[in-house]
mmCIF entry with sequence, helices, sheets and N, C-alpha, C, O atoms, coordinates in Angstrom:
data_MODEL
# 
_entry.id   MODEL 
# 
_entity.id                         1 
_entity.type                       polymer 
_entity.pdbx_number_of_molecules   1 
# 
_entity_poly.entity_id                      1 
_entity_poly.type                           'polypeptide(L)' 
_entity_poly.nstd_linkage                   no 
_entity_poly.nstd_monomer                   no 
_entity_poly.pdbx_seq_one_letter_code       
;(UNK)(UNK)(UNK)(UNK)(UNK)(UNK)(UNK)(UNK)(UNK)(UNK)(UNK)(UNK)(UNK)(UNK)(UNK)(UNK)
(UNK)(UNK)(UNK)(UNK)(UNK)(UNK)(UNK)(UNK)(UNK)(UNK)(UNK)(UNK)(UNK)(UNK)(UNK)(UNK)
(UNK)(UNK)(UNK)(UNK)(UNK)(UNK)(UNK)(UNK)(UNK)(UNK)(UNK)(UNK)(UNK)(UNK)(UNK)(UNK)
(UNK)(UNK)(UNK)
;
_entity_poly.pdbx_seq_one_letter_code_can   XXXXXXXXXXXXXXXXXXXXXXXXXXXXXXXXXXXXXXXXXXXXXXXXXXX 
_entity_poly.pdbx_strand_id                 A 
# 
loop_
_entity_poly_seq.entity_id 
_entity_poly_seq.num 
_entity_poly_seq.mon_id 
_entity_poly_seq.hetero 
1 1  UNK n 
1 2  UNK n 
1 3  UNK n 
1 4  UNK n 
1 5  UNK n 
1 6  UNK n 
1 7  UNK n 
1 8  UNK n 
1 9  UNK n 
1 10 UNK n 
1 11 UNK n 
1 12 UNK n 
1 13 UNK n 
1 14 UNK n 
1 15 UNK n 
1 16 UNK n 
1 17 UNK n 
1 18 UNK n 
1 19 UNK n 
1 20 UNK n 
1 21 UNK n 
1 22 UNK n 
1 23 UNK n 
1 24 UNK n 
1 25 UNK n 
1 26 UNK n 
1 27 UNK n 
1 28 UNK n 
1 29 UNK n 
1 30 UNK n 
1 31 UNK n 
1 32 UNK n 
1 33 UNK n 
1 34 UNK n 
1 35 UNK n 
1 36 UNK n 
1 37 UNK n 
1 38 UNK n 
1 39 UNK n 
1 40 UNK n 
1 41 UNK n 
1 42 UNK n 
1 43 UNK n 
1 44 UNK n 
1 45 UNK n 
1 46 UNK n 
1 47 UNK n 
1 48 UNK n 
1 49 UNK n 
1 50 UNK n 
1 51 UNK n 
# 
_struct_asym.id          A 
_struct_asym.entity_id   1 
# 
loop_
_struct_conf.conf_type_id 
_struct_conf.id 
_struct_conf.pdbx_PDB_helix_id 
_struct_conf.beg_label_comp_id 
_struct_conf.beg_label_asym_id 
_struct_conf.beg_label_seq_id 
_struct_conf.pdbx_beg_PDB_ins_code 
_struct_conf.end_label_comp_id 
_struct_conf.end_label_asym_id 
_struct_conf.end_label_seq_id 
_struct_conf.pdbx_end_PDB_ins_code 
_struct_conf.beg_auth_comp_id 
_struct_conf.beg_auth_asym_id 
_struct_conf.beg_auth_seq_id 
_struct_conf.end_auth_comp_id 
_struct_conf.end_auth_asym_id 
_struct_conf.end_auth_seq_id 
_struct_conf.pdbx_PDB_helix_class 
_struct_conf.details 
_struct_conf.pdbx_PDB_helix_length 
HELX_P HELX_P1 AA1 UNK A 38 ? UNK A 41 ? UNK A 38 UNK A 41 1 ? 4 
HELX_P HELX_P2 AA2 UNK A 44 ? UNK A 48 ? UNK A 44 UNK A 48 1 ? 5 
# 
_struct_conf_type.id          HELX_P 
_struct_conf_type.criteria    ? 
_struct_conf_type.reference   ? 
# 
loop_
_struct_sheet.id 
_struct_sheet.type 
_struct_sheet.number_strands 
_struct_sheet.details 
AA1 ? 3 ? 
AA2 ? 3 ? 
# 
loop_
_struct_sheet_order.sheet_id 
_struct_sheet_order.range_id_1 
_struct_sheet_order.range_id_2 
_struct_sheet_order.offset 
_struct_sheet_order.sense 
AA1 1 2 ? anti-parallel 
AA1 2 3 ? anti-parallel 
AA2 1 2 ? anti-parallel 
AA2 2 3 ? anti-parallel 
# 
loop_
_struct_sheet_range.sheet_id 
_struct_sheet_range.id 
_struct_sheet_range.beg_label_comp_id 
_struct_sheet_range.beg_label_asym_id 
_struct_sheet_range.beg_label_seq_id 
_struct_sheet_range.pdbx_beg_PDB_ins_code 
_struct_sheet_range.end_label_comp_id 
_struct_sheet_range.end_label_asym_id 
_struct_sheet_range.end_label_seq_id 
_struct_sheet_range.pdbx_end_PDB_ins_code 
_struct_sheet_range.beg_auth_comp_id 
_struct_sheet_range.beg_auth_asym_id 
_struct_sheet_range.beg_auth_seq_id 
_struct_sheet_range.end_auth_comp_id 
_struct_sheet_range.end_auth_asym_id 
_struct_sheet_range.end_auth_seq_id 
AA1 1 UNK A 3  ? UNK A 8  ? UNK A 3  UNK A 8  
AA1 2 UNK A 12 ? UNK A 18 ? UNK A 12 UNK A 18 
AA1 3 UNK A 24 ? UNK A 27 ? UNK A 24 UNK A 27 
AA2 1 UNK A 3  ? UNK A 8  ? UNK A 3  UNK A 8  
AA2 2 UNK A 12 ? UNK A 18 ? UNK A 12 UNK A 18 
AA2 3 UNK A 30 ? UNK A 31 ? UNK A 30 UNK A 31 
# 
loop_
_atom_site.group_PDB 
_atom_site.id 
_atom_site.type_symbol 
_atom_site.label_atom_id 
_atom_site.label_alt_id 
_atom_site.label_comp_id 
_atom_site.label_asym_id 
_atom_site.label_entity_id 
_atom_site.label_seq_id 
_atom_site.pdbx_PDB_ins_code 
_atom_site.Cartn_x 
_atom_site.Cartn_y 
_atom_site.Cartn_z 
_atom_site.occupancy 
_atom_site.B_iso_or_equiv 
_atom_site.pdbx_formal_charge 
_atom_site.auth_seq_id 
_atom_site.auth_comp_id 
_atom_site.auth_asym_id 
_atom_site.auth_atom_id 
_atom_site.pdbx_PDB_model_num 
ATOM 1   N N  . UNK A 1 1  ? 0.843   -1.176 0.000   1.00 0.00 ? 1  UNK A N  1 
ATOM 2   C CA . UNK A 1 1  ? 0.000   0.000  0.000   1.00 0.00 ? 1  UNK A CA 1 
ATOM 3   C C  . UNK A 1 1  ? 0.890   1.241  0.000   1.00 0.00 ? 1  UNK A C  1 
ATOM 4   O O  . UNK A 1 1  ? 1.984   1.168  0.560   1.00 0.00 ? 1  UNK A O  1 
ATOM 5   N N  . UNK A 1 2  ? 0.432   2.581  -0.692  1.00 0.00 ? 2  UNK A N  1 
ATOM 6   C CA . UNK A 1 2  ? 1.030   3.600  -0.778  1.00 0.00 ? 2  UNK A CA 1 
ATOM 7   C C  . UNK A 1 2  ? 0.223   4.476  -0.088  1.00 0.00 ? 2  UNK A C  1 
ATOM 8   O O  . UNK A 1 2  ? -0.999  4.549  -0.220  1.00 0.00 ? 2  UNK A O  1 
ATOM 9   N N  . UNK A 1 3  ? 0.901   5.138  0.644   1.00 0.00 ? 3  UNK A N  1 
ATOM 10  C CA . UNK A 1 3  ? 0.234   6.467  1.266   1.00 0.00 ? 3  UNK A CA 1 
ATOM 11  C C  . UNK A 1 3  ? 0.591   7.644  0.899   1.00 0.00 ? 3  UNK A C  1 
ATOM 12  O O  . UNK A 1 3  ? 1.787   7.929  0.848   1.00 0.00 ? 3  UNK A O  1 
ATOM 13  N N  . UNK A 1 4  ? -0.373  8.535  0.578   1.00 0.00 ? 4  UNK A N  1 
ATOM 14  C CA . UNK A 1 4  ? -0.270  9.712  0.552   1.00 0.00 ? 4  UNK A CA 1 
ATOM 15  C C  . UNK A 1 4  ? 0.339   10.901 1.976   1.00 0.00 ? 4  UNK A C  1 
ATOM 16  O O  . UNK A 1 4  ? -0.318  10.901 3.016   1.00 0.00 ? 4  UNK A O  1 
ATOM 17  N N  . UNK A 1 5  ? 1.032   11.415 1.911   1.00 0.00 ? 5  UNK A N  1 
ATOM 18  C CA . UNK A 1 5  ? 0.709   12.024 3.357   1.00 0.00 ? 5  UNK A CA 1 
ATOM 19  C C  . UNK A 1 5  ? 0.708   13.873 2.790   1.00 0.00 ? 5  UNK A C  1 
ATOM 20  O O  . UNK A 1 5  ? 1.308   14.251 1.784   1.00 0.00 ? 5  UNK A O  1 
ATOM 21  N N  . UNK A 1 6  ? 0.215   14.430 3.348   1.00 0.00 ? 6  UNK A N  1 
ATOM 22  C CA . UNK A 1 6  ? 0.257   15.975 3.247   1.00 0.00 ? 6  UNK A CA 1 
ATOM 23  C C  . UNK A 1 6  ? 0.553   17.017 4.476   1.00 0.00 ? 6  UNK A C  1 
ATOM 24  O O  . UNK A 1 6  ? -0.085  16.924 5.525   1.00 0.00 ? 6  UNK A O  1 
ATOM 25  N N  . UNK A 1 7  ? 1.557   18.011 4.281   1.00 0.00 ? 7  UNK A N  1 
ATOM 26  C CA . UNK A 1 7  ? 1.282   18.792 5.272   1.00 0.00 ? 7  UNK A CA 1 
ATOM 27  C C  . UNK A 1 7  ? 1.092   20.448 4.810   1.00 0.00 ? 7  UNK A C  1 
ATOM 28  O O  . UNK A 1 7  ? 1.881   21.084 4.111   1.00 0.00 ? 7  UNK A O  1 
ATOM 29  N N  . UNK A 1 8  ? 0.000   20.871 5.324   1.00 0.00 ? 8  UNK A N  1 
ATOM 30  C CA . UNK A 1 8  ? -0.399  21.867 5.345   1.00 0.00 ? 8  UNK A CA 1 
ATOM 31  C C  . UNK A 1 8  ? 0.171   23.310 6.198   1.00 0.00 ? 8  UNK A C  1 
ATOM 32  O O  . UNK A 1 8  ? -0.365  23.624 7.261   1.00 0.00 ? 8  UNK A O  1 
ATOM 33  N N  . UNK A 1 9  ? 1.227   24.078 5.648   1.00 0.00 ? 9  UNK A N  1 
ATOM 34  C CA . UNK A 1 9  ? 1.436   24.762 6.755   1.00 0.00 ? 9  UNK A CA 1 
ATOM 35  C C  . UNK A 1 9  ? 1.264   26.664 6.215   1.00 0.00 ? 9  UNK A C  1 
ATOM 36  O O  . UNK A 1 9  ? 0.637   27.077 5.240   1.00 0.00 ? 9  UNK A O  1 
ATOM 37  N N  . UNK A 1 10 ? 1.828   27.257 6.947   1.00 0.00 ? 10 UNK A N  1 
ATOM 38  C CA . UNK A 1 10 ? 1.704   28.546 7.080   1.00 0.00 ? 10 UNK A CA 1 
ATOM 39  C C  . UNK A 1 10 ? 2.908   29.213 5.861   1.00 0.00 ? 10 UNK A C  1 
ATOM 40  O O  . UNK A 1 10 ? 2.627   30.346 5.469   1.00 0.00 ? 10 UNK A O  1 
ATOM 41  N N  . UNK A 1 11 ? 3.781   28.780 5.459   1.00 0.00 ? 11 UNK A N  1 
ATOM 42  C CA . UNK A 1 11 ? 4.498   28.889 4.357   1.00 0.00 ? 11 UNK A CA 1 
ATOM 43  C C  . UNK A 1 11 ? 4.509   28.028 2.892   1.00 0.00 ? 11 UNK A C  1 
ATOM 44  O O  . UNK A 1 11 ? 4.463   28.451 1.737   1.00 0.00 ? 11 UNK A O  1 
ATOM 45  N N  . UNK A 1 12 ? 4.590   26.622 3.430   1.00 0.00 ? 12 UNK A N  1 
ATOM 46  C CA . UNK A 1 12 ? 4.601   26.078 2.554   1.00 0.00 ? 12 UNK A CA 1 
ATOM 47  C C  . UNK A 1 12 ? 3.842   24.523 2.678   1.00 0.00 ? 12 UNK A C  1 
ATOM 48  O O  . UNK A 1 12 ? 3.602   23.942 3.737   1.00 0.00 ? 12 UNK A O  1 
ATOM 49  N N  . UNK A 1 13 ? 3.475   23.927 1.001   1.00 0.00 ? 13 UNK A N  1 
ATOM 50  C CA . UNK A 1 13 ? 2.258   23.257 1.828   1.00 0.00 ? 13 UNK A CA 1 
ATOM 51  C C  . UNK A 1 13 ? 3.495   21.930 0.680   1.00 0.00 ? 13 UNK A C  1 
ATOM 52  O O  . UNK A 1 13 ? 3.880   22.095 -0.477  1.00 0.00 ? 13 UNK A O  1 
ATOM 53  N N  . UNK A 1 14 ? 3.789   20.706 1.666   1.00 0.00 ? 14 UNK A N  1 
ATOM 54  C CA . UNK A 1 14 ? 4.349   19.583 1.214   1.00 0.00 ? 14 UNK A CA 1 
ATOM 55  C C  . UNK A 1 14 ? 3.451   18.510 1.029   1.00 0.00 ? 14 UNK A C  1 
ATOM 56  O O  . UNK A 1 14 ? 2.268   18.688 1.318   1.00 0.00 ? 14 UNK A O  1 
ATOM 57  N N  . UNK A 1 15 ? 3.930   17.152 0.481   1.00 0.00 ? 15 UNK A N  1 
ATOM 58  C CA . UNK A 1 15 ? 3.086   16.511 -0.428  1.00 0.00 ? 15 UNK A CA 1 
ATOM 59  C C  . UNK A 1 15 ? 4.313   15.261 -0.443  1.00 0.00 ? 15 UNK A C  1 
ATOM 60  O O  . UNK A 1 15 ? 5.374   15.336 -1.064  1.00 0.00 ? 15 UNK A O  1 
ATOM 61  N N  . UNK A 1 16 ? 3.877   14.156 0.379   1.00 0.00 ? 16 UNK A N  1 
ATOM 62  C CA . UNK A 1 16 ? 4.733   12.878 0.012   1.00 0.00 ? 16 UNK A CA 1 
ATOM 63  C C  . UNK A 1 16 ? 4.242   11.755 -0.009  1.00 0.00 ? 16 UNK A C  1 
ATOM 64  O O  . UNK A 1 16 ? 3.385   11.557 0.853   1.00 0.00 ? 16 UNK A O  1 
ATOM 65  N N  . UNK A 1 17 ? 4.620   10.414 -1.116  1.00 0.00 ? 17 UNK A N  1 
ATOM 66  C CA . UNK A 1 17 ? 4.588   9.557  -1.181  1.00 0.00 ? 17 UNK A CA 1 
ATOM 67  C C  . UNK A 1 17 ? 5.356   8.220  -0.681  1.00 0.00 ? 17 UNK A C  1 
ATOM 68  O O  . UNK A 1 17 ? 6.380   7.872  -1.270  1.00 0.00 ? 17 UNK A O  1 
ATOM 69  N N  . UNK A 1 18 ? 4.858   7.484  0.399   1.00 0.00 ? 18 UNK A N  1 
ATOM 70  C CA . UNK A 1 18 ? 5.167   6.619  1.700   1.00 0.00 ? 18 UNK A CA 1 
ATOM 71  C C  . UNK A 1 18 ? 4.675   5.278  0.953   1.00 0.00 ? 18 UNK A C  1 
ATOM 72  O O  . UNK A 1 18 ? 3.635   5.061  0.332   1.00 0.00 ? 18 UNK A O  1 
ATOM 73  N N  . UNK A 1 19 ? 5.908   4.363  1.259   1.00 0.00 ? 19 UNK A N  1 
ATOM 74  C CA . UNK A 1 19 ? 5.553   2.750  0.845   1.00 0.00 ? 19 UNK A CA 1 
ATOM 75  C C  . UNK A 1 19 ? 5.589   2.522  2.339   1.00 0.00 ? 19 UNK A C  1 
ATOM 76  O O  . UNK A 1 19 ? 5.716   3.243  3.328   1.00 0.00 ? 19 UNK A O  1 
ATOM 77  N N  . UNK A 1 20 ? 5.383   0.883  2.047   1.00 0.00 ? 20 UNK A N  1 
ATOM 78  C CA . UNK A 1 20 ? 4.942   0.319  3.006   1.00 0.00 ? 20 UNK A CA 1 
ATOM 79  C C  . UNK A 1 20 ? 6.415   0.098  4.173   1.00 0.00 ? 20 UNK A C  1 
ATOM 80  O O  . UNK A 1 20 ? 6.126   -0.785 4.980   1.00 0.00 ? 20 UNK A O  1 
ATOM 81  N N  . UNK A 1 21 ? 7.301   0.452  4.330   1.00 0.00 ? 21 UNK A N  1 
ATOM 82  C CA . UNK A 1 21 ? 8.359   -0.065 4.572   1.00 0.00 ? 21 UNK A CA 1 
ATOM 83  C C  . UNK A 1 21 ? 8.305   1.560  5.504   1.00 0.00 ? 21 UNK A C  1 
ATOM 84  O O  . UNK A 1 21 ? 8.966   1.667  6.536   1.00 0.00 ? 21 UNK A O  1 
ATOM 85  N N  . UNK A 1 22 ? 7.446   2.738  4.980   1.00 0.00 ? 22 UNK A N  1 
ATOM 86  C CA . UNK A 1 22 ? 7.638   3.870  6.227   1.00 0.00 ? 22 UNK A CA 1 
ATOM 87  C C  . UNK A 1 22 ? 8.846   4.666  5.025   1.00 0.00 ? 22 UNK A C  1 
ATOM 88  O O  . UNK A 1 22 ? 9.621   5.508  5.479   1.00 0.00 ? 22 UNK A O  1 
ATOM 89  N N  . UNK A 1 23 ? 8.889   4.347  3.707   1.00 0.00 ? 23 UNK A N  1 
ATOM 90  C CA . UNK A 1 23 ? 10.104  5.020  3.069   1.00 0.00 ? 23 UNK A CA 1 
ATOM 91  C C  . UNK A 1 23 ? 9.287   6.054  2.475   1.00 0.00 ? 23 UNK A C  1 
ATOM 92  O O  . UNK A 1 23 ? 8.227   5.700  1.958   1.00 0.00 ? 23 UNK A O  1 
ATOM 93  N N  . UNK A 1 24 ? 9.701   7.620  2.464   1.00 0.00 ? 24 UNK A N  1 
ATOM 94  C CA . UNK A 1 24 ? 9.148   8.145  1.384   1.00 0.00 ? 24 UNK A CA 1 
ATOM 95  C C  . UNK A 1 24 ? 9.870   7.864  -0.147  1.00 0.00 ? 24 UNK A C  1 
ATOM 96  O O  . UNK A 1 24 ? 11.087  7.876  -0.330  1.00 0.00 ? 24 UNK A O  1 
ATOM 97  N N  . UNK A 1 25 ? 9.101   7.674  -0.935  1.00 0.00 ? 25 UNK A N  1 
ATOM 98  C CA . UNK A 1 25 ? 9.210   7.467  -2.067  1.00 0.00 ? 25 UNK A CA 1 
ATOM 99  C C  . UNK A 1 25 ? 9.299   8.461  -3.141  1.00 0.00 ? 25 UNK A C  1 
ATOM 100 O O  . UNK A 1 25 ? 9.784   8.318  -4.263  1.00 0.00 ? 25 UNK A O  1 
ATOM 101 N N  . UNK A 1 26 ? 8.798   9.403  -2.660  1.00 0.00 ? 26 UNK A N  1 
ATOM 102 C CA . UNK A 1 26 ? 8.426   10.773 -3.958  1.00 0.00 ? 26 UNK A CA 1 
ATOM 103 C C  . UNK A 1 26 ? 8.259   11.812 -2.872  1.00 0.00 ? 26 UNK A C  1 
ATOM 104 O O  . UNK A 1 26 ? 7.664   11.518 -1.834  1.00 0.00 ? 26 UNK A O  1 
ATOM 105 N N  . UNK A 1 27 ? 8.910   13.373 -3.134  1.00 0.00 ? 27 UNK A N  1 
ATOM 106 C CA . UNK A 1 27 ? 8.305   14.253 -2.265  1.00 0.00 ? 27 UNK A CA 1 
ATOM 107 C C  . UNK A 1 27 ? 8.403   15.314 -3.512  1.00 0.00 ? 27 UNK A C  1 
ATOM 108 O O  . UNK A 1 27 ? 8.960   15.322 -4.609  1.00 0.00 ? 27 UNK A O  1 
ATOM 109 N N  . UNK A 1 28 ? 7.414   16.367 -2.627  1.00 0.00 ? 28 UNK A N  1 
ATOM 110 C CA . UNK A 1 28 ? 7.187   17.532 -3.149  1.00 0.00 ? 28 UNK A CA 1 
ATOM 111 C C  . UNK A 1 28 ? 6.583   18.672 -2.825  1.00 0.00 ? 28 UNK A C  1 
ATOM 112 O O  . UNK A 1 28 ? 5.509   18.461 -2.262  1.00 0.00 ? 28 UNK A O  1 
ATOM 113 N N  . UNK A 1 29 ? 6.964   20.299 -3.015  1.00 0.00 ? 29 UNK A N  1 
ATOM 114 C CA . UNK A 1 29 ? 6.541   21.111 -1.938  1.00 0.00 ? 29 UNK A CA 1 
ATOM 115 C C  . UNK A 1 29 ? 5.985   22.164 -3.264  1.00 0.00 ? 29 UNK A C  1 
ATOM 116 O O  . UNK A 1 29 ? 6.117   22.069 -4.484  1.00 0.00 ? 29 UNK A O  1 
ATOM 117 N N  . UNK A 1 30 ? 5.385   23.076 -2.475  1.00 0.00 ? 30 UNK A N  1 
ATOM 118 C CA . UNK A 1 30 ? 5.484   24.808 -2.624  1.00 0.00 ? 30 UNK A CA 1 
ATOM 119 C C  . UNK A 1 30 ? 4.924   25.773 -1.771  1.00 0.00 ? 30 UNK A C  1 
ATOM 120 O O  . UNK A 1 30 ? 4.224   25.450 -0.811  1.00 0.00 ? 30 UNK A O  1 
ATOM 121 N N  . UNK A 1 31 ? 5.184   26.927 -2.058  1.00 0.00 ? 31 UNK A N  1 
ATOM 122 C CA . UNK A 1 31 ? 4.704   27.913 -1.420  1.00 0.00 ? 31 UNK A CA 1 
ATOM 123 C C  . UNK A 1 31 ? 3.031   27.856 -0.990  1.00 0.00 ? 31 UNK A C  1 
ATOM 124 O O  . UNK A 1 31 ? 2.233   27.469 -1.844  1.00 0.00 ? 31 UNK A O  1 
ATOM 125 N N  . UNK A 1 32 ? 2.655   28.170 0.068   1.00 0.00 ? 32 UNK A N  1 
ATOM 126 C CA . UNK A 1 32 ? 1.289   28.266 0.587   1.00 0.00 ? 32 UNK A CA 1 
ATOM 127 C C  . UNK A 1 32 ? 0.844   29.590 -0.309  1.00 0.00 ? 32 UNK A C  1 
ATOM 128 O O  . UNK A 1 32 ? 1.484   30.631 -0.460  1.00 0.00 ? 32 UNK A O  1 
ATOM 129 N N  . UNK A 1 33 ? -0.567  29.195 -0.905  1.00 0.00 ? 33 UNK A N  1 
ATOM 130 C CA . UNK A 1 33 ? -0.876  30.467 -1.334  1.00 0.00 ? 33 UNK A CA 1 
ATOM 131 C C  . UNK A 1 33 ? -1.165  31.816 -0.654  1.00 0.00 ? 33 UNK A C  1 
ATOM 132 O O  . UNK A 1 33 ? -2.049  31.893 0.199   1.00 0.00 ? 33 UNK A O  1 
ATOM 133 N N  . UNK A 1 34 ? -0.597  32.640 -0.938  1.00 0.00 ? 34 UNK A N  1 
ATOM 134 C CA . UNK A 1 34 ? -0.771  34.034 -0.557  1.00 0.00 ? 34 UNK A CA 1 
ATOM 135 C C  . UNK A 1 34 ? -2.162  34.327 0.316   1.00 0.00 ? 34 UNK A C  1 
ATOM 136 O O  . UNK A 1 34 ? -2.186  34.538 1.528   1.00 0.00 ? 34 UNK A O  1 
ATOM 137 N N  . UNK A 1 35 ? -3.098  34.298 -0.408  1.00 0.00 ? 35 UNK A N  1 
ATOM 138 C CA . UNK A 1 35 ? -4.531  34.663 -0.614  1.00 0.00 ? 35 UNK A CA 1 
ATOM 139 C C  . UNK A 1 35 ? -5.299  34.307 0.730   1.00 0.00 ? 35 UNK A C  1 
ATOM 140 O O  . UNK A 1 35 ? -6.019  34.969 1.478   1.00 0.00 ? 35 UNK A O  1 
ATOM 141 N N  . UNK A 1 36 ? -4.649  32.386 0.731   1.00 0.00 ? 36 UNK A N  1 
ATOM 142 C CA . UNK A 1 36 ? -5.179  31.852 2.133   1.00 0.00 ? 36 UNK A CA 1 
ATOM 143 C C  . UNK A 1 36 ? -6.627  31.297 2.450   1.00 0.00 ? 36 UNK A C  1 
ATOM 144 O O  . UNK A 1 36 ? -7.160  30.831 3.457   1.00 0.00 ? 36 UNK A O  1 
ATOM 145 N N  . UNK A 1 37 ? -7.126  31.611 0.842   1.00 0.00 ? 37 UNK A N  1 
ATOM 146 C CA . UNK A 1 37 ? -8.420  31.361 0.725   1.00 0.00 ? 37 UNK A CA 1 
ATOM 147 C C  . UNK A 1 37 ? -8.893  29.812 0.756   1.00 0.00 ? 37 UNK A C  1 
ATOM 148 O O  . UNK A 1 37 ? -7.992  29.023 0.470   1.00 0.00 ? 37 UNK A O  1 
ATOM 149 N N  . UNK A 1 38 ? -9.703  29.446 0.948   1.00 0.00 ? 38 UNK A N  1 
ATOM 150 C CA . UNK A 1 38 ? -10.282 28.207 0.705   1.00 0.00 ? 38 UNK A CA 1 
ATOM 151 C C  . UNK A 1 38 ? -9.861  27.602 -0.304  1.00 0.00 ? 38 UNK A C  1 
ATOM 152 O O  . UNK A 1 38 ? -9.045  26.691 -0.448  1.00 0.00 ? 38 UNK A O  1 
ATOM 153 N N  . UNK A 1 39 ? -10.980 28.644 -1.544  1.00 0.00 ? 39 UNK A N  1 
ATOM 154 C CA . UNK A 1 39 ? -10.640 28.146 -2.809  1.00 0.00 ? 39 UNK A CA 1 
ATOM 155 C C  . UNK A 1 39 ? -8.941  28.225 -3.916  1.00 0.00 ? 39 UNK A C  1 
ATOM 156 O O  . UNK A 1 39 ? -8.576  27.763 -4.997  1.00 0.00 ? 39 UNK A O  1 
ATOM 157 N N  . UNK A 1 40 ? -8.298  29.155 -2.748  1.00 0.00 ? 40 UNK A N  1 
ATOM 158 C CA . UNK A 1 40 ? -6.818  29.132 -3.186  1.00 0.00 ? 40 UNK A CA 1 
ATOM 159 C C  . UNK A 1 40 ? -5.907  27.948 -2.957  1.00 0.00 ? 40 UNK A C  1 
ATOM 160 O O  . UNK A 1 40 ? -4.988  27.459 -3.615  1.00 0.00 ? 40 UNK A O  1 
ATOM 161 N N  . UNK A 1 41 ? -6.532  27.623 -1.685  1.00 0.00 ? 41 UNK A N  1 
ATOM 162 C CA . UNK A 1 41 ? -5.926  26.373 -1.125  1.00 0.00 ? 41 UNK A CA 1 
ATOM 163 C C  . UNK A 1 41 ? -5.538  25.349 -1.712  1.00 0.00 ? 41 UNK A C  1 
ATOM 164 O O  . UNK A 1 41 ? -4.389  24.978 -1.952  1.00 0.00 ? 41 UNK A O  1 
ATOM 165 N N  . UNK A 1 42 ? -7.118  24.598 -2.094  1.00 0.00 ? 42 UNK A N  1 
ATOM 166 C CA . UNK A 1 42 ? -7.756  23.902 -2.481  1.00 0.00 ? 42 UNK A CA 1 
ATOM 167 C C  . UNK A 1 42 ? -7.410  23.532 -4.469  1.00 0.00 ? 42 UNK A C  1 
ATOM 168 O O  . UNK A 1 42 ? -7.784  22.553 -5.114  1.00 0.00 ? 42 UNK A O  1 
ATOM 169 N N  . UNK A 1 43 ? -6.685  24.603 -4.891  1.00 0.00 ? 43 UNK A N  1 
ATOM 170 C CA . UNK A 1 43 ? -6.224  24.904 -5.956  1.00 0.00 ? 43 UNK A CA 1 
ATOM 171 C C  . UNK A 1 43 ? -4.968  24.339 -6.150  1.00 0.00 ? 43 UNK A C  1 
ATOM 172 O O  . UNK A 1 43 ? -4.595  23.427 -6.889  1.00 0.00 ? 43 UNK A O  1 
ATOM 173 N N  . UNK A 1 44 ? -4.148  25.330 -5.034  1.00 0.00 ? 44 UNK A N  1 
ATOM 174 C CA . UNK A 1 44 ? -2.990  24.508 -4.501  1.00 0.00 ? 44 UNK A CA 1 
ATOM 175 C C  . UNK A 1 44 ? -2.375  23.084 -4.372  1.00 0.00 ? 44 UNK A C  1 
ATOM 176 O O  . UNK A 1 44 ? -1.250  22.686 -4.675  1.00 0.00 ? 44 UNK A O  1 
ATOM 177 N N  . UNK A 1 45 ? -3.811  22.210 -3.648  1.00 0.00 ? 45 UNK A N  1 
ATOM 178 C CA . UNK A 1 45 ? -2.957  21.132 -3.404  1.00 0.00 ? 45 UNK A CA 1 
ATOM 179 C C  . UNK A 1 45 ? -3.191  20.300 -4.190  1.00 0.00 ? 45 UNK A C  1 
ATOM 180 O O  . UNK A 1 45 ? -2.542  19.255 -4.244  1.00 0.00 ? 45 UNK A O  1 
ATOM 181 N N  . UNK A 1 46 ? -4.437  20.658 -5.185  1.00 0.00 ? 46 UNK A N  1 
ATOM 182 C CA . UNK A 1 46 ? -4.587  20.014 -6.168  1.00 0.00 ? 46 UNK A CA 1 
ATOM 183 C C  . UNK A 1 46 ? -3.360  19.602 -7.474  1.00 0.00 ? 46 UNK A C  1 
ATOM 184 O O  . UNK A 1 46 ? -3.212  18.614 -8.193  1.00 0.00 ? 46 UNK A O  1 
ATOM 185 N N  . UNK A 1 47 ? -2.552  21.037 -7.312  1.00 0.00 ? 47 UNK A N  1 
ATOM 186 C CA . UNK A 1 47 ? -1.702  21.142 -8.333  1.00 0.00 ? 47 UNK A CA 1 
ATOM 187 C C  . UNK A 1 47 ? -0.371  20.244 -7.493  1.00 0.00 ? 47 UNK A C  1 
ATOM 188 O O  . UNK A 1 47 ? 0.382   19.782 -8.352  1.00 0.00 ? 47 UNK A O  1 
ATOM 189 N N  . UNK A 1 48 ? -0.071  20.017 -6.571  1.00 0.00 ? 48 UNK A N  1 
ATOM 190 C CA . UNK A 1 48 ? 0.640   19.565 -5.462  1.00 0.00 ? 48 UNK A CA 1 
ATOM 191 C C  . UNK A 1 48 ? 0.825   17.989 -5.720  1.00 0.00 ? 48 UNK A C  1 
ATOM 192 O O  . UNK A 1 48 ? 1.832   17.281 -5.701  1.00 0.00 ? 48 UNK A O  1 
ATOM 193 N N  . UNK A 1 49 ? -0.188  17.781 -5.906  1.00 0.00 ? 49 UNK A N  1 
ATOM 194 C CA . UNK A 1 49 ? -0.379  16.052 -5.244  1.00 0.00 ? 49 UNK A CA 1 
ATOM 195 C C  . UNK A 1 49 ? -1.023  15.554 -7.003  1.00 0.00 ? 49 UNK A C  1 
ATOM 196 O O  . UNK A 1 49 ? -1.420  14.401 -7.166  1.00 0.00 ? 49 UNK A O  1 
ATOM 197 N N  . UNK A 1 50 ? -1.047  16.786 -8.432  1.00 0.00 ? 50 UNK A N  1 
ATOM 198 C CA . UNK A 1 50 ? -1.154  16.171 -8.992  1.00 0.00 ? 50 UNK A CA 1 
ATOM 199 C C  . UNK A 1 50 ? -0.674  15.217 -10.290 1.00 0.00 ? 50 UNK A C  1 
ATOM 200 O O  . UNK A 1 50 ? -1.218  14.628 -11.224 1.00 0.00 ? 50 UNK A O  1 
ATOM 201 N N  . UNK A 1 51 ? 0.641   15.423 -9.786  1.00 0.00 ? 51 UNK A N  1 
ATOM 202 C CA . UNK A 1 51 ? 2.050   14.539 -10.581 1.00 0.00 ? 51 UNK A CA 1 
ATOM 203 C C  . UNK A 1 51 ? 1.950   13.461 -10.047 1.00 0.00 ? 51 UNK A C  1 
ATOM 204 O O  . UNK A 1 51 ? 2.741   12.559 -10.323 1.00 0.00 ? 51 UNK A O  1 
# 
């Protein structure tokens, strides 16, 4: 099984891919949007988590 994990923070919002062994496998970050909005967010992590 692969897990997704995400963290959401006040600068920057990360995005990693976890095998079963507890290894990340794939990571990836960026900047938290400015705006802070919901729908900025939500934009965000879409583009984040969608490679």
């Amino acid at each position: 099984m692969t897990i997704l994990a995400i963290d959401i923070g006040g600068t920057k919002l990360a995005a990693a891919l976890i095998d079963d062994q507890l290894t990340i496998v794939t990571r990836c970050e960026q900047p938290t949007p400015a705006s802070k909005t919901p729908e900025a967010l939500e934009t965000a992590l879409r583009e984040l988590v969608a490679p």
